[in-house]
C-alpha positions in Angstrom: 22.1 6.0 9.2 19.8 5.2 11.9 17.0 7.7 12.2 19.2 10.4 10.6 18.0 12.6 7.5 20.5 13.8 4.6 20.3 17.4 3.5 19.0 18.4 0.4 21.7 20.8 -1.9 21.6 24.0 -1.2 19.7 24.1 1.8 21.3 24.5 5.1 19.9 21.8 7.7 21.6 20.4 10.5 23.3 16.9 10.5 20.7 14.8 12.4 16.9 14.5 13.5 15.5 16.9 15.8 14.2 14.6 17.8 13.0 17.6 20.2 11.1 18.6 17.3 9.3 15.7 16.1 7.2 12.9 18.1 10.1 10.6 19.8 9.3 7.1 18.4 8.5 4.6 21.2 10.2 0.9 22.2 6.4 -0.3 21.4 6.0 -1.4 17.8 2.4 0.4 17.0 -0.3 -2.5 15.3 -1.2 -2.4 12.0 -4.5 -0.8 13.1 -2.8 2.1 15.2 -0.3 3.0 12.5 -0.3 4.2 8.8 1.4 1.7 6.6 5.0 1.7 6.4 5.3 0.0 3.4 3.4 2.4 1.8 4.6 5.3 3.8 8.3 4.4 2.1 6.7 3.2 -1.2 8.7 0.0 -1.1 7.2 -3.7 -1.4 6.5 -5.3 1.8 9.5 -7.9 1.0 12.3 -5.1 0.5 15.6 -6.0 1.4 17.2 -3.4 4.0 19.3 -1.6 1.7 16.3 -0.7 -0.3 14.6 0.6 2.8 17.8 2.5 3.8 18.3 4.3 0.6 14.4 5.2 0.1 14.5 6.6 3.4 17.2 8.8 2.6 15.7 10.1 -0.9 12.3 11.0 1.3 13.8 12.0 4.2 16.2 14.8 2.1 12.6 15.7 0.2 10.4 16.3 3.2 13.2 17.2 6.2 11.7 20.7 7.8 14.7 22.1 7.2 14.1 22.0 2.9 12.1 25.6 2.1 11.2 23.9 -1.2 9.8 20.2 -0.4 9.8 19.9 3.4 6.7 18.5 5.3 7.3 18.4 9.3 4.1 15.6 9.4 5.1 13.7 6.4 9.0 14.0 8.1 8.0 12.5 11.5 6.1 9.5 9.8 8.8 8.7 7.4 11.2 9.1 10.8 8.8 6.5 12.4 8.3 4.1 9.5 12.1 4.0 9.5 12.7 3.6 13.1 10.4 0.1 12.6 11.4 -1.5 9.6 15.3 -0.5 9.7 14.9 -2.8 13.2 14.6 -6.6 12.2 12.9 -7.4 15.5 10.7 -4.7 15.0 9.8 -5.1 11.5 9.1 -8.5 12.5 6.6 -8.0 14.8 4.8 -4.9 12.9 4.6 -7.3 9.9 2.1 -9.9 12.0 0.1 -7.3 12.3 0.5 -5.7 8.8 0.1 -9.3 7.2 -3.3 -10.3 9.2 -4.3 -6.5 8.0 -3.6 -6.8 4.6 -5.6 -10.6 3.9 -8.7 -8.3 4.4 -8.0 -4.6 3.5 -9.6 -5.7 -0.1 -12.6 -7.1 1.1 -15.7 -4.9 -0.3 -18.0 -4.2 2.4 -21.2 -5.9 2.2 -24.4 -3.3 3.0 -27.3 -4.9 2.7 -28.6 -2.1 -0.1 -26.0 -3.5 -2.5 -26.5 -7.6 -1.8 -29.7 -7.3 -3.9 -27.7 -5.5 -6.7 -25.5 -8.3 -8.3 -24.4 -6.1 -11.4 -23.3 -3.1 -8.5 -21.7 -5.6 -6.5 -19.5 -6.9 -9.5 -18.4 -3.4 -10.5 -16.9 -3.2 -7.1 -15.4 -7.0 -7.3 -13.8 -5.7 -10.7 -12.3 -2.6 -9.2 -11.2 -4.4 -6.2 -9.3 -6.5 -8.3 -7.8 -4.1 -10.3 -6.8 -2.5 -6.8 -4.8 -5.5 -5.6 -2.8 -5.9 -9.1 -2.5 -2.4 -9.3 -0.7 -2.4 -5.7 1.4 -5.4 -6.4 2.6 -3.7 -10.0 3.4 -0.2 -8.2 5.3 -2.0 -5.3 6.8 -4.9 -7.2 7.3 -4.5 -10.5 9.8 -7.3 -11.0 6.4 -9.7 -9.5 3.7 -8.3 -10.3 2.0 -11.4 -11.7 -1.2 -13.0 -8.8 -2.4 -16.3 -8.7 -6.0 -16.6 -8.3 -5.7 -18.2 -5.8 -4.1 -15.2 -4.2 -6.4 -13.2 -5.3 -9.4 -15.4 -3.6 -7.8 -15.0 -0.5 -7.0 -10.9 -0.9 -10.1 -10.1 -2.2 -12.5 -12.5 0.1 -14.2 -13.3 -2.8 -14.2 -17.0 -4.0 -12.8 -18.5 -7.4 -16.1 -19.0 -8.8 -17.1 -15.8 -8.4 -14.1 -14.3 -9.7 -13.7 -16.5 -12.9 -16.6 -14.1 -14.4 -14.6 -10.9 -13.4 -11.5 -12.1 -14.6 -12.7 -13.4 -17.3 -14.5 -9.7 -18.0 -11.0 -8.2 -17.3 -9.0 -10.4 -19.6 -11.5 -9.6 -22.4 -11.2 -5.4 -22.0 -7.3 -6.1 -21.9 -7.4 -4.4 -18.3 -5.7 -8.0 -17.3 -3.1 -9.9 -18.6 -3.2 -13.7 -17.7 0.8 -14.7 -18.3 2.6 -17.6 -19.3 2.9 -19.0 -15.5 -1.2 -18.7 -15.1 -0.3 -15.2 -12.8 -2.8 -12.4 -13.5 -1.2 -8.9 -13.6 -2.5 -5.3 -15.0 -2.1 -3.8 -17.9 -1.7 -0.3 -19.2 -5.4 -0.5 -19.9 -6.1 -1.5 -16.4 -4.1 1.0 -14.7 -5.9 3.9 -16.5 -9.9 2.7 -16.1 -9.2 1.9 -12.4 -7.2 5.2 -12.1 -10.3 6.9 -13.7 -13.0 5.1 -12.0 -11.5 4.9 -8.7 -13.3 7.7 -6.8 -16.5 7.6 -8.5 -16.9 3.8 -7.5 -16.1 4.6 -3.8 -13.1 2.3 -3.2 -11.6 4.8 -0.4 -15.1 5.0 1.2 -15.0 1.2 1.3 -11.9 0.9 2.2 -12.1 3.5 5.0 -15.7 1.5 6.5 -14.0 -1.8 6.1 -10.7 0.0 8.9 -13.8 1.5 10.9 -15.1 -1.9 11.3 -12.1 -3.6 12.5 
């Protein structure tokens, strides 16, 4: 089903796209930077097979189709439409994920103000959080892997080993990180809730919004 949306029960819609009625997806592959994230537009894991991003497009596409009086979402509908229209194309989804890939080595970069360089115990909170944010993503996305090497994690996070051994060390101790049996680092239960709780009040989308700005 190429760019075509299933009907919800009980809900009359018609049988394919209106493409009259939503934004005609282009030959040209947006970048990263010009797009929202597909990945996260379907929920899938940036390494889904094709049948997973065929059959999560149908389940979304039957929720938020125009056409559905209960669920539907005309703007939500035309992303999901275009996110589809990428990553259902191999050629494509190839050449959105260069883009998506150089994007993603430094969406979890904290921004560095100069106010908060003189603030060490500041600065860590937001390391800790950040950290937390990566594992969090990587558990939400792929459950089946959602173990990190530090190593990952120093090149996610732009933060280097030594400076993370404290934070993970801090994490390990408040069970908000588990460190398992392969040396991978992945969240807890714990984790999920004090990052879930703390999230706004720390600022991440702020930082993460400055850090797009900026590129």
């Amino acid at each position: 089903m190429h760019g075509a949306a299933l009907a919800p029960r009980g809900h009359r819609v018609q049988r394919s796209v209106r493409f009259a009625d939503i934004q005609v997806v282009q030959n040209r592959v947006p970048t990263a930077a010009e797009s929202p994230d597909y990945y996260e537009l379907l929920q899938i894991s940036p390494n889904a097979e094709m049948e997973t991003v065929q059959r999560v497009y149908r389940l979304l596409a039957q929720r938020y189709h125009p056409d559905n009086l209960q669920t539907g979402d005309p703007v939500r509908f035309r992303d999901l439409v275009q996110a589809y229209e990428v990553l259902a194309d191999p050629a494509r989804r190839a050449q959105y994920d260069l883009g998506y890939n150089e994007a993603r080595q430094v969406r979890w970069h904290p921004v560095s103000a100069p106010e908060r360089a003189d603030n060490p115990i500041e600065v860590e909170q937001l390391v800790r959080l950040t950290v937390l944010e990566v594992l969090y993503d990587r558990r939400r996305t792929e459950p089946s892997r959602s173990g990190i090497f530090v190593l990952d994690l120093e090149q996610l996070t732009g933060q280097p080993r030594e400076h993370l051994e404290f934070t993970i060390w801090y994490l390990t101790k408040k069970n908000f990180v588990l460190r398992e049996d392969n040396s991978k680092l992945s969240i807890t239960v714990d984790g999920v809730d004090y990052l879930e709780e703390h999230y706004l009040n720390h600022g991440l989308r702020k930082r993460l919004q400055a850090h797009s700005e900026a590129a």
